[in-house]
N, C-alpha and C positions, 0 to 999 in steps of 0.2 A: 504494500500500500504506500503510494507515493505518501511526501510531510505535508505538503499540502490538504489532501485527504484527510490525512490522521487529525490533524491540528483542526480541522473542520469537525468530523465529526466527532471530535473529543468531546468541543465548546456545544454541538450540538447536542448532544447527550446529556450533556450538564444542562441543557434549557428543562425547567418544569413544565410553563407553556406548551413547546412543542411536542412533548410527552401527553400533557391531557388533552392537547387537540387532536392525538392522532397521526402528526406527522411524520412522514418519511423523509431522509435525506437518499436523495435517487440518483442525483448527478452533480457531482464535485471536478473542477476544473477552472483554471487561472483566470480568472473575472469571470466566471461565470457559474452558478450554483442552482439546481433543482429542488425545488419541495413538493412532494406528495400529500395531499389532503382528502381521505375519502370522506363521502358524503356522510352525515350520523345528526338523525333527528335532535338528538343535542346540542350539535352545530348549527341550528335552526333559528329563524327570526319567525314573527308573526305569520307570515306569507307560506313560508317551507323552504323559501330559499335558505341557502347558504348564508351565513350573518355575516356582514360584513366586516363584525373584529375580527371575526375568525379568518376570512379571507383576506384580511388587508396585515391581521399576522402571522401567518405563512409569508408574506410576500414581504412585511417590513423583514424578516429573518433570510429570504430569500438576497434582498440585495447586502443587509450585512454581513454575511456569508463570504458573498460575490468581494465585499471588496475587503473582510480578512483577507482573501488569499494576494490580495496587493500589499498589505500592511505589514510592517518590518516585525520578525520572529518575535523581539519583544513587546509586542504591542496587543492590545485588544481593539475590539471597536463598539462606540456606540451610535446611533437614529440621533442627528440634529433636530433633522426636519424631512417631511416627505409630503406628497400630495396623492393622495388616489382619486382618481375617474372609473367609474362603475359604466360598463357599456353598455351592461345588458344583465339580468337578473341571475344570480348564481344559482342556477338548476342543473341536476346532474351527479353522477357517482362518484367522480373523480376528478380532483383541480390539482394540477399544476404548475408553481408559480416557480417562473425565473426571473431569477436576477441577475446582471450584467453592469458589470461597471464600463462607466463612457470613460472617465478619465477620475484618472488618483497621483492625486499630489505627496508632498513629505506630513500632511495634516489631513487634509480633506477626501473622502473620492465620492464620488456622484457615480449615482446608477441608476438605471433603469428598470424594470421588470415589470413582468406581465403574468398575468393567471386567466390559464386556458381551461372551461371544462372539458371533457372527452367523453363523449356517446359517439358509440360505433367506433371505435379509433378514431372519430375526427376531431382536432381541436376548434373550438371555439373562443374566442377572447371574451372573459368577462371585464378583466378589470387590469388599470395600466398604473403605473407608479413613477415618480421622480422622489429620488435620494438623496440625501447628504449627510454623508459617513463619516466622523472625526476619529481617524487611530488616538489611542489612549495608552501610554505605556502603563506597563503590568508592575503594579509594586512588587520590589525584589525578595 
């Protein structure tokens, strides 16, 4: 398992969140990081959709993930600030959100991601995100 990997899903392991929501870490790779979110009437809003904290935190973890794997070995990261846009109602078994950093500086990295649901193998975009990631070094 590459360090990148391990270092990922150490920190992801360590999340309690992602543990009660259900999440999978699916695809780890240098700016760019996978989460797995199946559907679970608990994860539910009024409607039946998918609740939007739940989908918008897969995907806040999705781009901080994304831009660990830019951030210097001693460092952690934490959420500035981010925006989500909902396209379309989260219906469906299975969400996928990725996150992709655009660019990462010596403090900052900004990224993108998006959560698609999948009925039939197809993806659908529900929901899209902008990032801003500050590395934090890790007390020694």
């Amino acid at each position: 398992m590459s360090s990148i990997r391990s270092r990922i899903e150490a920190s992801f392991n360590a999340q309690g969140l992602m543990s009660t929501l259900g999440a999978e870490l699916v695809h780890v790779e240098e700016g760019e990081v996978h989460i797995l979110l199946h559907s679970d009437t608990k994860l539910s809003q009024q409607h039946g959709f998918a609740h939007a904290g739940a989908i918008t935190s897969v995907l806040d973890s999705a781009c901080g993930y994304a831009a660990l794997t830019k951030a210097p070995e001693d460092h952690e990261v934490v959420t500035v600030e981010f925006k989500v846009n909902f396209v379309r109602p989260a219906v469906g078994q299975r969400f996928v959100a990725i996150g992709r950093v655009r660019t990462s500086g010596r403090t900052l990295t900004v990224c993108t991601g998006e959560v698609s649901v999948y009925m039939e193998n197809q993806p659908t975009l529900v929901a899209i995100m902008q990032a801003t990631i500050m590395h934090v070094r890790r007390d020694a």
